[in-house]
C-alpha positions in Angstrom: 0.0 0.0 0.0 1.7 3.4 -1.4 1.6 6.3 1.3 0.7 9.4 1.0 2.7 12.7 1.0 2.2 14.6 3.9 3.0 18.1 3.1 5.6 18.5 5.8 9.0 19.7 5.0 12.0 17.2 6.5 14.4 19.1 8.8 17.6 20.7 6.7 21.2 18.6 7.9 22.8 20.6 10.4 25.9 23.2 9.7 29.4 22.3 8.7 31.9 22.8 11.3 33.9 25.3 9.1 30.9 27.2 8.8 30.6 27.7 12.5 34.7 28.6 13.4 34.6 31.1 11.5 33.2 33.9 14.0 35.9 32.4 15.9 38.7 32.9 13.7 37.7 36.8 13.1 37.5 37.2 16.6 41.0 35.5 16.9 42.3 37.4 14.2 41.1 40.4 15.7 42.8 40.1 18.9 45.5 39.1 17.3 46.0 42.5 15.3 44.9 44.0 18.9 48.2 42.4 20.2 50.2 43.5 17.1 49.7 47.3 17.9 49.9 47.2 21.4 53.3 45.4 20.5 54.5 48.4 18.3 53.4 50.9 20.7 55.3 49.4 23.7 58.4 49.2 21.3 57.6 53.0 20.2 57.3 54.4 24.1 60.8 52.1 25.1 62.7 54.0 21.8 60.8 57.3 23.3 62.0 56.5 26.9 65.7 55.7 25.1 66.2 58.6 23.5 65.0 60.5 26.1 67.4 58.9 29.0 69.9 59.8 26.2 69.1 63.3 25.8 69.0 63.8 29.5 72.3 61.7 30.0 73.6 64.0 27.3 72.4 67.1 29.1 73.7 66.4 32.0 77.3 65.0 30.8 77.7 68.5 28.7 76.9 70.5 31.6 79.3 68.8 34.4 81.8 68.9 31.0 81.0 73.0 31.0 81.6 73.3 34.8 85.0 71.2 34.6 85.9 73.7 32.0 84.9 76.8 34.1 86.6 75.5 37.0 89.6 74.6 35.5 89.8 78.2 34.1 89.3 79.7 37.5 91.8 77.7 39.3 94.3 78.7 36.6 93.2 82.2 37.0 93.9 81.7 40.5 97.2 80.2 40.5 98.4 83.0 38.1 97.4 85.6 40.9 100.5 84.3 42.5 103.1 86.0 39.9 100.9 89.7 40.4 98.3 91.7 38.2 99.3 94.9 35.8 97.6 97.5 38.4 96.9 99.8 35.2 95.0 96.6 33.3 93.0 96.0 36.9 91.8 99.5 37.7 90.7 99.8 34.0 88.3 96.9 34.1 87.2 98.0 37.3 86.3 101.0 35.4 84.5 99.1 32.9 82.9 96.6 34.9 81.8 98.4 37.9 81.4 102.6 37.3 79.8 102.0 34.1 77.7 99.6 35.5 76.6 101.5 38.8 73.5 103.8 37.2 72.1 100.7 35.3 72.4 98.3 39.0 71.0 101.4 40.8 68.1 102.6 38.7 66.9 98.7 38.5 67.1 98.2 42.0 66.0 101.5 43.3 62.5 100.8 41.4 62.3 97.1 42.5 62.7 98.4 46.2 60.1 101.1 45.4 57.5 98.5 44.0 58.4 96.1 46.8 57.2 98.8 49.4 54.2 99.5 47.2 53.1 96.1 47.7 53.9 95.8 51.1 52.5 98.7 52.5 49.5 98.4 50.5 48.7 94.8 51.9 50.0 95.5 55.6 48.3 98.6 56.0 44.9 96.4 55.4 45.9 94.4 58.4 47.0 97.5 60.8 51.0 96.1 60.3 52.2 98.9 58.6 55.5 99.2 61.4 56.7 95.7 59.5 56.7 97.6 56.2 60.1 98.7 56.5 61.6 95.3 57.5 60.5 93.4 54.4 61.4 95.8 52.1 65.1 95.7 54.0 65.1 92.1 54.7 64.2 91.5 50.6 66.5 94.0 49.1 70.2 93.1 51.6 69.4 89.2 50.9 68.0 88.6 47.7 67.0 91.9 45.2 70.1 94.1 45.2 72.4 91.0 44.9 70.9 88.6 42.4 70.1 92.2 40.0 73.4 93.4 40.7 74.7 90.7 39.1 72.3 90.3 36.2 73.0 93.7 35.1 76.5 92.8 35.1 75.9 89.8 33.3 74.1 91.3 30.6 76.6 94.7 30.5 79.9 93.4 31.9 79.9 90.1 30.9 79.3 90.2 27.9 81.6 93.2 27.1 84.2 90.3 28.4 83.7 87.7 25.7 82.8 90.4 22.6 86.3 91.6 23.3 88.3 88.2 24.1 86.4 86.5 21.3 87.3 89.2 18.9 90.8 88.5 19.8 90.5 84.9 19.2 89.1 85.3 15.9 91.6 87.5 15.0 94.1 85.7 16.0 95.7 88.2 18.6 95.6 85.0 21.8 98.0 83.1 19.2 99.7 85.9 19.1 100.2 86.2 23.1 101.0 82.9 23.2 104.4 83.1 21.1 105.4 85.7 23.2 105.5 83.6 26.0 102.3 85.7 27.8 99.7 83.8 29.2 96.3 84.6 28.2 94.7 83.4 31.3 96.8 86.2 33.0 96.9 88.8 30.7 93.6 89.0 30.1 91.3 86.6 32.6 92.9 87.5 36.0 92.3 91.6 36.0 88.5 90.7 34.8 88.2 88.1 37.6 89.8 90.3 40.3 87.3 93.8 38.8 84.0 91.6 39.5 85.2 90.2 42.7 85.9 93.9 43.8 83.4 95.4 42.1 80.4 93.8 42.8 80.2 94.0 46.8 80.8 97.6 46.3 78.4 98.1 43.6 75.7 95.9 45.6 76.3 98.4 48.6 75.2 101.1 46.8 72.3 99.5 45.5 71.0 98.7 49.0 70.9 102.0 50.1 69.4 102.7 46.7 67.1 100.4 47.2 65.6 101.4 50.4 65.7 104.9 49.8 63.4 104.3 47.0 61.1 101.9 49.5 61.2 105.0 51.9 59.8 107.5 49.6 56.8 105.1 48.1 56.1 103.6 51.7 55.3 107.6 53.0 52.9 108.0 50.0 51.3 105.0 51.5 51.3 106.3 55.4 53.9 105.0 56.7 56.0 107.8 58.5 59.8 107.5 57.8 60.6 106.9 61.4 58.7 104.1 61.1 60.2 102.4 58.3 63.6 103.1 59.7 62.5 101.3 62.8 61.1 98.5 61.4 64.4 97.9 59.6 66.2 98.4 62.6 63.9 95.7 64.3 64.1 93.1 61.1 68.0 93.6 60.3 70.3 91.3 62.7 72.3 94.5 64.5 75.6 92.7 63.5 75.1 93.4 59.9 75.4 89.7 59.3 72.2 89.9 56.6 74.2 92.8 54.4 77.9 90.8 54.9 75.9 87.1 53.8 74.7 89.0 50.5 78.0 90.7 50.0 79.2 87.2 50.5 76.3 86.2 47.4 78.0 89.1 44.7 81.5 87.5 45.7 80.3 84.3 44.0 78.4 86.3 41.1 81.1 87.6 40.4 83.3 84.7 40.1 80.9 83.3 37.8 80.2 86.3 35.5 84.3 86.4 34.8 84.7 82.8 34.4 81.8 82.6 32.3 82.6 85.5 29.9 85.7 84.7 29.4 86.0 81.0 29.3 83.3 81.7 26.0 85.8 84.7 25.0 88.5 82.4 24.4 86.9 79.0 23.4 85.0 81.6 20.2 85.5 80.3 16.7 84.1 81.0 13.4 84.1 84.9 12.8 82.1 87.7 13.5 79.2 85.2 13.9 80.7 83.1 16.5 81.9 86.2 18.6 77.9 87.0 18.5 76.9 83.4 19.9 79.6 83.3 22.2 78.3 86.5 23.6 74.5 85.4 24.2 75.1 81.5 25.2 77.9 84.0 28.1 75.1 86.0 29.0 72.2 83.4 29.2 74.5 80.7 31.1 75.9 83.6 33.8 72.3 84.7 34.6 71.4 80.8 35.1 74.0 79.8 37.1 73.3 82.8 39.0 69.9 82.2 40.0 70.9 78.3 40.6 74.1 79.7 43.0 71.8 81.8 44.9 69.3 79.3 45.5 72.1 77.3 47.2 73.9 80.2 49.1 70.0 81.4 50.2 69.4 77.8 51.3 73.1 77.0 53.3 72.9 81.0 54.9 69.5 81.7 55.7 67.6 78.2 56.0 67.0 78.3 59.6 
């Protein structure tokens, strides 16, 4: 007996295997590429973090490389004090380095004093402290604003007179030329420089102090605050044995030593013409005012860290 159809449809076989791995190998592939970048990137930071561990090892190679350089100029300068100094060659760079100098150190830091009293008389007076007035403005200009401008002015006016004139005697061929003559350059032509800043600059940063507080006088009694008081007030702030002035005397001493190191040490290492006297005159400039500002952060730190 034949049977009948019955309409239905039968089941379809189920899916190949292949058919259903392949979500799975996308996925894998994916993660794989995933892997692939994260790969380069972690090789691109390392060669970042290389190069930069370079640069900085560099950095800091060239700069102990500059001070060895510096220093061993200054010790020669200093051993060549021992034969004497042409008294006519010192009291002309004294000249140039510190009367020239004295209305630019003065004007800057009879101003500065004259804003620092603006400020602090302004604020103080607020508060009823106007006595103290006097104080900061002496305490800020003896340890910190006549020294550190003092010797930026003669950075930027001294200093770089130094190497323009050294390097233009380099170029030219005029240090050879002392050198077959049996004179020593370092003598001849480091030692007065070196000796002008060292006496220059306490005398120079002197006069700026009184410069300085003068100017902090007059703006503090256009704010109320009688001149008695602000002479009191420093009298009160200032440690009676003048060891605050003598501790940023002590500050130009070492500005000084750097600003004739510095400028000349560039002076006689200048090459290349003109131009190079030009470079060697800003890279003097820029590294004296640096090393400045990092020297008086360590003589502020080792004198008045209490």
């Amino acid at each position: 007996m034949a049977t009948k159809p019955t309409g239905r449809k039968h089941p379809e076989p189920p899916a190949a295997d292949g058919a259903r791995d392949e979500p799975l190998s996308e996925i894998e592939s994916a993660v794989e590429a995933v892997e692939e970048v994260a790969g380069e990137v972690v090789e691109a930071f390392e060669e970042a973090g290389e190069l930069a561990a370079g640069a900085v090892r560099g950095t800091v190679v060239g700069v102990l490389a500059y001070l060895g350089e510096v220093g061993v100029l200054l010790g020669h300068a200093l051993r060549s004090l021992r034969r004497g100094v042409h008294v006519g060659d010192l009291v002309r760079q004294m000249a140039v380095v510190g009367v020239d100098s004295i209305p630019i150190a003065l004007l800057t830091t009879g101003f500065s004093g004259a804003v620092l009293s603006l400020y602090s008389a302004g604020t103080l007076s607020d508060y009823g402290a106007s006595n103290f007035v006097g104080g900061i403005v002496a305490l800020s200009i003896v340890r910190e604003t006549a020294p550190i401008l003092t010797g930026v002015v003669l950075a930027a006016r001294s200093g770089s007179a130094m190497t323009a004139e050294i390097g233009s005697m380099k170029v030219t061929e005029q240090i050879d030329a002392l050198r077959s003559m049996a004179i020593s350059p370092v003598e001849y032509l480091v030692v007065p420089r070196l000796l002008a800043c060292l006496i220059m600059l306490p005398v120079i940063c002197v006069l700026a102090d009184l410069v300085g507080l003068v100017g902090g006088a007059i703006v503090a009694a256009t704010q109320g605050v009688p001149n008695s008081t602000f002479v009191q007030s420093i009298r009160l702030f200032l440690q009676p044995s003048g060891s605050d002035i003598y501790q940023g005397l002590i500050k130009t001493v070492v500005f000084g030593t750097i600003i004739a190191t510095v400028g000349c040490r560039e002076g006689l290492e200048s090459e290349g013409g003109a131009t190079g006297v030009g470079q060697s005159t800003t890279r003097s400039v820029v590294i004296s005012i640096v090393l400045i500002f990092v020297a008086n952060f360590f003589l502020s730190f080792l004198m008045f860290d209490q």
